[in-house]
Each structure stands twice: as C-alpha cells, then as structure tokens.
C-alpha positions, 0 to 999 in steps of 0.5 A: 930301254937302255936302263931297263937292260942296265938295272937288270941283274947281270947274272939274269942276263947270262941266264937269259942268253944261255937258255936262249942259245940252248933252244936254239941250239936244241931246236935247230939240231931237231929241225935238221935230224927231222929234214933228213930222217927218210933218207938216213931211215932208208939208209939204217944210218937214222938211229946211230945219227940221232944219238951222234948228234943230240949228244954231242949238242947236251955236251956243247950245251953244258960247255956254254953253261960251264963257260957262262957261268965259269965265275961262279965255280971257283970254289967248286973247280978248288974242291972237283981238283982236291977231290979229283982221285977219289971222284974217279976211283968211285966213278970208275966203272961209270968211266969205263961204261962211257969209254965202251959206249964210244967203243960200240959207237965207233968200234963196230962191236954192234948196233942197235937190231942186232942179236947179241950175247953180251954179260950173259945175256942174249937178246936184241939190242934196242938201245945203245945209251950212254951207259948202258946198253937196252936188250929185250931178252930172248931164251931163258925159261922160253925155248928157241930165240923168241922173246920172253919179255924180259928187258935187260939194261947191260953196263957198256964196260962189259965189252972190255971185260967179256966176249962180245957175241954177235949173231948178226953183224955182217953175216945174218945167218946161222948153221942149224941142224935137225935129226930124224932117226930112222929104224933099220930096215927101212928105205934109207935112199929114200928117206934122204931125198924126202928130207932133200926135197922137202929142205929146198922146199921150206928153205927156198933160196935162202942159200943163196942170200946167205951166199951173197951175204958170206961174200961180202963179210970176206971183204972184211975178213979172211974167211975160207969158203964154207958149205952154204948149201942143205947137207944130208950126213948118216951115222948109225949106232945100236939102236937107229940110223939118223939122217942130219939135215944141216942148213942154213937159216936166219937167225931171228927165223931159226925156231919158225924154220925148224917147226915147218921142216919138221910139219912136212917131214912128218907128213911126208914120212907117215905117206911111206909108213911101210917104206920108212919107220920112224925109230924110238928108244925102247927098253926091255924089261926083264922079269928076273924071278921067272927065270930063276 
C-alpha cells in the first residue's frame, strides 16, 4: 500500500485531498444550515444566514485551493502583480458592487422581502447575490404596486451612488389618500361620517399595528409623534367640495385597500342619492354665431 501511495504522482494527491476537504467542508456546512432552518425560518434570519455561511466557505475553499496549489502560481503571482493596477481599474465597478453587497448585508439598507426603489427601479428584493441585487418588478405599464413580471438584476455599487428608498424596512406602512368630490348643496355632515364609517370598517385595526410598529421604529430613530389615525380634510374650489380621506395602509395592501374603499363608498353614497351628489367637471359649450 505504501508504494501505491508513493508511486503516485504527488500533485494527484494534493488534488485528492483538496476535493476531499472541499465536500467535507461543503457538506458538513449544508448539514448544519439544514439542522437549524425551522428555527432561523421562524426567526427570518434563514436566508441572511445561508448566504453568510456558504459564502464564507466558497472563500475558504478557494483559499485551500490557493494554498494547495501555491507552487503552482508563481508565474502567475509575477504577471496579477505587474497587471495589478490595470486588473482593478477595469474591475472596478465589479469592486465597488462587492464593497455594496457587504453594505446591504451588514449595513441595514435592506433584506430580501423588502420593497425598494433602487437604480430606478421599484420592486421587491428577492435576491441579494454578490454582485448584484434580484427585484421582481412592480408599477411601470402596470398602475398601482402590483407586479408586472418583469425581473430586474440592479448592480450592488448603486447603493453609493443614488438613494436607497425602502418602503418597508422598520415601518411596513404608508400614507395614503383618496378624494371624492362632492357637489355644493349636498349634505356635507353627512358625506364625512359615511367616509368615517365606512373607513374604520375597511381599515379595521390597521392603525393600531401601524402604531406598535412606529413606536418600535422610534427606538432607532428621532422621530415625533405622527397622526396614525383615518383623517377626514375639506377644501373647495369653483367647481366641487372634496372630502380627503387620509389613512394609513400597508404598503403591499395599498391597491387592494384603495379598490374596497372606493366599492363601499360608492354603494353607500348612491343609497343617499338625493342627500349627496357625487360632482363632475362639466363644460359649457357656447355657440358664438347665435349671439351675434
């Protein structure tokens, strides 16, 4: 057996025992990500983990082939040092999309399942690789926050170059309004506490939520108290008075929120037709060569 191993060809066997280290490693990693996944599931820890871990063993992997093979490279060492300067000018933004993966992981920019505006882009992330970062796409051609089946690969380095907009990061929720006109004359007393009603109804206790999760954002930040409750506002102009309905809603419910209000507003508004006009812009036309 002894000579077997000694007639072998000594760079065989450092390949051997790199492979042999490398699934160990590989699989022992998988094995433990696997033994705690219910647990890191329930904490949404799971996906932030996995990506922590089998990353950091690719880099100890490719370190145990560097080392394994060191002997190998010199040359190569010689010609990466020469080439060094010209290797990161043309890397550079593949250099600067690393330095911004490490940003989003540690920095609290974002996670995946979060909504954000990002390069231009609004959608949910659903990826955070390396170099890049995966959103499926909402809005565009397709009104309100709903998908439109797009997925857009954003570079990581745009964190350091452009806004990062997060729309559900510490605080889920957003503001939202909606405005019905309503023609003079009608009973305006009315009109509100229809919209109030039917607000509280549809909205349930929303505000409430949204009030346990802005005071647990004000732990991290110097924020003043906001008005997390359903508001009514009135202005006027020639044409109409128009009742605001300012609200609170989550912001991947925003679309589906805004259609039930509407629903049972109309509903509610057409049972006290003779009470509450509904308004419109209207035009007069005027036929000049009659008057003349």
């Amino acid at each position: 057996m002894r000579e077997f191993f000694d007639s072998m060809n000594p760079l065989y066997v450092r390949a051997g025992v790199f492979l042999l280290a490398a699934i160990i490693l590989y699989v022992s990693a998988k094995r433990i990500l696997n033994r705690f996944y219910a647990t890191l599931q329930e904490q949404n820890k799971w996906y932030f983990t996995k990506k922590i871990v089998m990353n950091t063993i690719y880099l100890v992997i490719f370190l145990i082939f560097v080392f394994t093979f060191s002997d190998k490279f010199q040359g190569l060492y010689t010609t990466l040092g020469l080439a060094g300067a010209g290797i990161t000018f043309a890397l550079r933004e593949v250099i600067v999309s690393f330095a911004g993966w490490f940003a989003i992981l540690f920095g609290d920019f974002f996670k995946v399942g979060d909504r954000v505006l990002l390069g231009g882009i609004k959608g949910d992330v659903i990826d955070l690789g390396i170099l890049r970062t995966t959103l499926m796409e909402i809005g565009d051609w397709v009104d309100g926050d709903q998908y439109n089946g797009r997925i857009v690969r954003v570079a990581n380095s745009f964190i350091f170059t452009s806004p990062v907009y997060n729309y559900s990061a510490s605080f889920q929720f957003v503001w939202d309004e909606i405005h019905i006109p309503i023609r003079f004359g009608s009973d305006i007393k009315l009109a509100r506490s229809i919209i109030k009603r039917i607000s509280d109804e549809v909205l349930g206790d929303v505000s409430v939520s949204a009030k346990n999760a802005w005071f647990e954002m004000r732990k991290h930040f110097r924020l003043e108290d906001a008005a997390l409750e359903n508001q009514i506002f009135l202005t006027f102009d020639d044409n109409w008075v128009t009742l605001s309905l300012r609200y609170v809603v989550d912001i991947k419910k925003r679309r589906i929120t805004k259609d039930e209000l509407f629903t049972k507003l109309l509903e509610e508004l057409e049972q006290h037709h003779g009470e509450i006009e509904l308004a419109s812009q209207t035009i007069e036309m005027v036929d000049y060569n009659n008057n003349l």
